[in-house]
N, C-alpha and C positions, 0 to 999 in steps of 0.2 A: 460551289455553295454560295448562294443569296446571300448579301450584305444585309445589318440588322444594328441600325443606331438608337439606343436609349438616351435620350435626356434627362438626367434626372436632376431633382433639385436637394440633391443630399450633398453634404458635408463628404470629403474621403475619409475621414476617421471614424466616421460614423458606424453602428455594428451593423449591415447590411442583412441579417437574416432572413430578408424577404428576395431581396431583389439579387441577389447572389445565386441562390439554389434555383430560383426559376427563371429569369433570365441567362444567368453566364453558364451555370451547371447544364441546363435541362434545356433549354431551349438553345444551347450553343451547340446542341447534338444535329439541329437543323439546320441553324445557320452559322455566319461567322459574325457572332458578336460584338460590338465597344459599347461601353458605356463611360458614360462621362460623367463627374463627380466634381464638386467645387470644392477650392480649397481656401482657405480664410488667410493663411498664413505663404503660401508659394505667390511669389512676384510673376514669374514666367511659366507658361504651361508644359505638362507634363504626361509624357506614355509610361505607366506600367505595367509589366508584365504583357506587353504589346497589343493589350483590348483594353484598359482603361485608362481614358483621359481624364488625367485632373486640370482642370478650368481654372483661373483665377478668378475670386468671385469680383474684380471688381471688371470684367470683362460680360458680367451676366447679363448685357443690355447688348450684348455685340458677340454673341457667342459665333455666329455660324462667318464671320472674319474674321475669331482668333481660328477656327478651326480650318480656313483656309490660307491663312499664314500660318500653318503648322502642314500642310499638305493635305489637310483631311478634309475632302470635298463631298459634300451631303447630297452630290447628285449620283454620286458611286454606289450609295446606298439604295437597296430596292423597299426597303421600311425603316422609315423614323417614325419612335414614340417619344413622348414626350409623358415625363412625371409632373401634375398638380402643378406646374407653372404655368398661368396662362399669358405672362409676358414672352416665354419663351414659345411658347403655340402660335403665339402672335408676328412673331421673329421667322417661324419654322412656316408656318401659311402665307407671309411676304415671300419667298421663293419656290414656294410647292407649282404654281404655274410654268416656273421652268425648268424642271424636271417631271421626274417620271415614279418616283416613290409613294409607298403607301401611306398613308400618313396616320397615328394612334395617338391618343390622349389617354393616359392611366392616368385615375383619381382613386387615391388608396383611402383619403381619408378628407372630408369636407374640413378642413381647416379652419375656416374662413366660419362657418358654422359653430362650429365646435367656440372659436373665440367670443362670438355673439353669445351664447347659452353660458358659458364661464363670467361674462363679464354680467348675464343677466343674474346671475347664482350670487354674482360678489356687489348687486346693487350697483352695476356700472354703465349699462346699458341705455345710451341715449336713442330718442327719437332721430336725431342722425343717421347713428348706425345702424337704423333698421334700414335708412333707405337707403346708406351707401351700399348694404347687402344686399338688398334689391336692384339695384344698379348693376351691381357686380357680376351678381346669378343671369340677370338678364345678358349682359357682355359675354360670360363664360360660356353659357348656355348657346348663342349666337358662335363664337367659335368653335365649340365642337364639332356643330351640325356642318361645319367647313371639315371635317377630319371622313377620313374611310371609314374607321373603328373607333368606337370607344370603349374606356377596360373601365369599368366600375371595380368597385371590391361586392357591392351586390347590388341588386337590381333594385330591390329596395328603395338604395342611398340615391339610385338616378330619378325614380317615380316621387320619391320624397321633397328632394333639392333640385332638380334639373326637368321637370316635367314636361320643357316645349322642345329637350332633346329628342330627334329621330334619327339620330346616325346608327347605321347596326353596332349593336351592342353585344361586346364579347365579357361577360362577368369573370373575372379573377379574383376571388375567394382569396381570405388570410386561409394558409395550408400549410401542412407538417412536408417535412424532407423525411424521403422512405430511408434514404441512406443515412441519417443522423439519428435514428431512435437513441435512449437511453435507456438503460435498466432503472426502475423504481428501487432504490438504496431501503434495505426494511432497520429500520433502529430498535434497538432494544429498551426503549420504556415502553411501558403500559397504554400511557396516553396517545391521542390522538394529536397528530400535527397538522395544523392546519396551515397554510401560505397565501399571501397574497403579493403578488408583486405589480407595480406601478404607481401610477399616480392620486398623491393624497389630495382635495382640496374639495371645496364645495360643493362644487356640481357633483360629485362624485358620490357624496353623503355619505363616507366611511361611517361617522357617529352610528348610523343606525343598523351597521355592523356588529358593530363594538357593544354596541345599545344590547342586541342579542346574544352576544357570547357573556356579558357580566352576569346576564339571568343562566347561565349554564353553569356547575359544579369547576370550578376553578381547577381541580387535582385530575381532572379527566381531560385536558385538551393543553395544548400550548399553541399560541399564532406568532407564526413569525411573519416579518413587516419587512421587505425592500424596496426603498422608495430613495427617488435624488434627493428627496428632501427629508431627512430624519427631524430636524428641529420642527417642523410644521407635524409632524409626528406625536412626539413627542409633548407638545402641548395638546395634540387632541387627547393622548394620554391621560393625561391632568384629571382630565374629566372622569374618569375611569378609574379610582387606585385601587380599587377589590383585582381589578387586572394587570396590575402592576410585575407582580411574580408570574404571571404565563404567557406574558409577552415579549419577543426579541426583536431588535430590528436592526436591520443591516443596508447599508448602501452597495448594492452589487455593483464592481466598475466595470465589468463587463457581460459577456453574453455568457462567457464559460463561468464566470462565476455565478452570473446570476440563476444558470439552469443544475450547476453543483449543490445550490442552496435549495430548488426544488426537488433535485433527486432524493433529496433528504425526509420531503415530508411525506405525510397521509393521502393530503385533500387540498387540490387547490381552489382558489377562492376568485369568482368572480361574480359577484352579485351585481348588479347598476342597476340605478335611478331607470325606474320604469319610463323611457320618454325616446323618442325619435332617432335621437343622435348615436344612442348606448342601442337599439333594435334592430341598427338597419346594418350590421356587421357583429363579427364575432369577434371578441379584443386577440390581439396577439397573445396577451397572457394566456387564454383558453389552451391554444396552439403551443405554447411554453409547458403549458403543465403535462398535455399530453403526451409531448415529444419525450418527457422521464416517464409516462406511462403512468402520470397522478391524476387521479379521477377528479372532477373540479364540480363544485359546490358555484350555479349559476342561476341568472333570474330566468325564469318563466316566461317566453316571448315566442314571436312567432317563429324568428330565424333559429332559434337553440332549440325551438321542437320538432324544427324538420331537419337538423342533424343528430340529438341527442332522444335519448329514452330514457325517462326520471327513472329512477333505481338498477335501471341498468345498464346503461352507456355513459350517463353521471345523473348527478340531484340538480332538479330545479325547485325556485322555490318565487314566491311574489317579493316582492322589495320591501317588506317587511319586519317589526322585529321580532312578530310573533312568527311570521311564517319561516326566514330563517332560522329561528331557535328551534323551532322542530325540528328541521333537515339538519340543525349539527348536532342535537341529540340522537335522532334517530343512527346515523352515522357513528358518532360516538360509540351505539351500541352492537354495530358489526364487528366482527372478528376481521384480522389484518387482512384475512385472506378475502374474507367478501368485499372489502374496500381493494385489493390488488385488482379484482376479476373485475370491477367497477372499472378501473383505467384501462385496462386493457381493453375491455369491450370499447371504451370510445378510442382509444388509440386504432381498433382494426376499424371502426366506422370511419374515421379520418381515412386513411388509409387508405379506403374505398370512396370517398367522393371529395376530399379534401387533401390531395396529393399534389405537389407541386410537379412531380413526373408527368402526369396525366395531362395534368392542367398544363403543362408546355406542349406537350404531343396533340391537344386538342384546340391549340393556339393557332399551332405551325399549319396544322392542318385547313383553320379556318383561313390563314393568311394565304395558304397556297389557292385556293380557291378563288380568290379574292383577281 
């Protein structure tokens, strides 16, 4: 079996949901796996469970001579991918000439983007930073096209951010685990549960969420809120007291709690600011709610209409407070069971083209080729 190194730039304590099930589960059915994880707190480096290396992060500029003074030599490998670091790509294509491996770049998420449009949300955004991102896009962009493959989360996010890439492009999609589904939990009130889980803050425009459900009948719905940040919550609250009594919020501390608290509800919620960053992928949340088999309440865009079906695989709506106040009234007005056949239907659609199974077995296949 072919050797298969991931470089990742995660945390080991970090909840893995993505990169566990499709690399170490699913794609270790093809090859023999390590991946390697940094760790904030370990002085010396570390093998668990005999496929993953924790790194010390303060080694992250010198990764591939701890990993030869630990014995693990990256010429042994017939594929190294590397996660959204391009100091480490950079590290990893200084020795690609003297070996013989394939070499991948996985970008899950424009980071580097995502903090440009946050800082321009929060009025922080200098003339600088536009061009050190231009800078940067261009360097990045320039090392890729040095890689065999590269793995976008969608093609999208590479025509959008990365346009003078031409290395074959293999899309790795956020996806459900066939083996992890959950049962949708049905609760005994009347009302409708609505959830949303992740990040509160500007760019995000929760307000015009909130904007929408305080025009809905208060005794018909409850929203519950897990977010790292309650206090920044809770003051967006403020603004809102007519919704004071049907809203809960909770800081999930982890993955199993946080997907406990959606077993729970109705409808999950992922609406986003109609704009580039939020269109060119599906949020994890999406893939969270379906995995309990909860239908999710999402904007209107090109990527969630060539997976989902408004009314019948979930609700799309414009980013809006008029257009979502109709999608949670209308919703509102379904029976349990019409909102159940709702998740379900997008759980079997996942299921069918957003499978982290599949998507290993049409990886392995592309690399064998290779």
């Amino acid at each position: 079996m072919e050797k298969f190194l991931y470089l990742t730039d995660q945390n080991e304590n970090k909840e893995h949901s993505f990169i566990g099930p499709l690399f170490e589960k699913y794609l270790g059915k093809h090859y023999e796996v390590d991946i390697m994880y940094f760790s904030k707190t370990n002085e010396n480096f570390e093998i668990k469970d005999g496929n993953r290396f924790i790194m010390p992060l303060k080694h992250k500029n010198n990764i591939i001579d701890e990993l030869d003074r630990n014995r693990i030599y990256i010429g042994h490998y017939k594929y190294v991918f590397v996660r959204n670091h391009t100091a480490i790509l950079k590290e990893v294509l200084s020795v690609k000439k003297d070996y013989n491996f394939i070499l991948g770049y996985r970008l899950s998420f424009p980071k580097r983007i995502a903090k440009l449009q946050k800082d321009e949300a929060n009025n922080k955004k200098s003339f600088f930073d536009v061009i050190s991102n231009k800078v940067k896009t261009f360097s990045e962009a320039n090392l890729i096209n040095q890689c065999d493959i590269f793995l976008p989360t969608s093609r999208q996010m590479r025509d959008d951010y990365l346009k003078t890439v031409k290395t074959r492009t293999f899309i790795i999609p956020s996806a459900i685990d066939p083996e992890d589904l959950k049962p949708n939990l049905q609760h005994d009130g009347d009302e409708k549960r609505f959830f949303y889980a992740g990040t509160l803050d500007k760019l995000r425009e929760f307000e015009t969420v909130l904007e929408a459900f305080s025009l809905v009948d208060t005794t018909k719905f409850k929203l519950i809120i897990s977010t790292k940040d309650p206090e920044y919550a809770n003051k967006m609250l403020d603004k809102y007291p007519d919704l004071q009594g049907s809203i809960e919020i909770y800081n999930a501390n982890s993955k199993a709690e946080l997907l406990d608290l959606i077993s729970k509800a109705d409808v999950g919620l992922a609406p986003l600011p109609d704009i580039v960053l939020f269109n060119s992928s599906t949020p994890m949340k999406v893939l969270d709610y379906y995995t309990s088999t909860v239908p999710c309440l999402m904007t209107k865009n090109d990527n969630n209409e060539s997976i989902f079906e408004d009314d019948t695989s979930a609700w799309l709506c414009k980013f809006n407070v008029e257009s979502i106040k109709e999608k949670v009234e209308k919703i509102i007005g379904l029976t349990k069971d019409e909102v159940s056949q709702v998740g379900l239907n997008g759980q079997n659609r996942l299921l069918d083209i957003r499978n982290n199974e599949r998507i290993a077995n049409d990886l392995a296949h592309q690399l064998d080729i290779m």
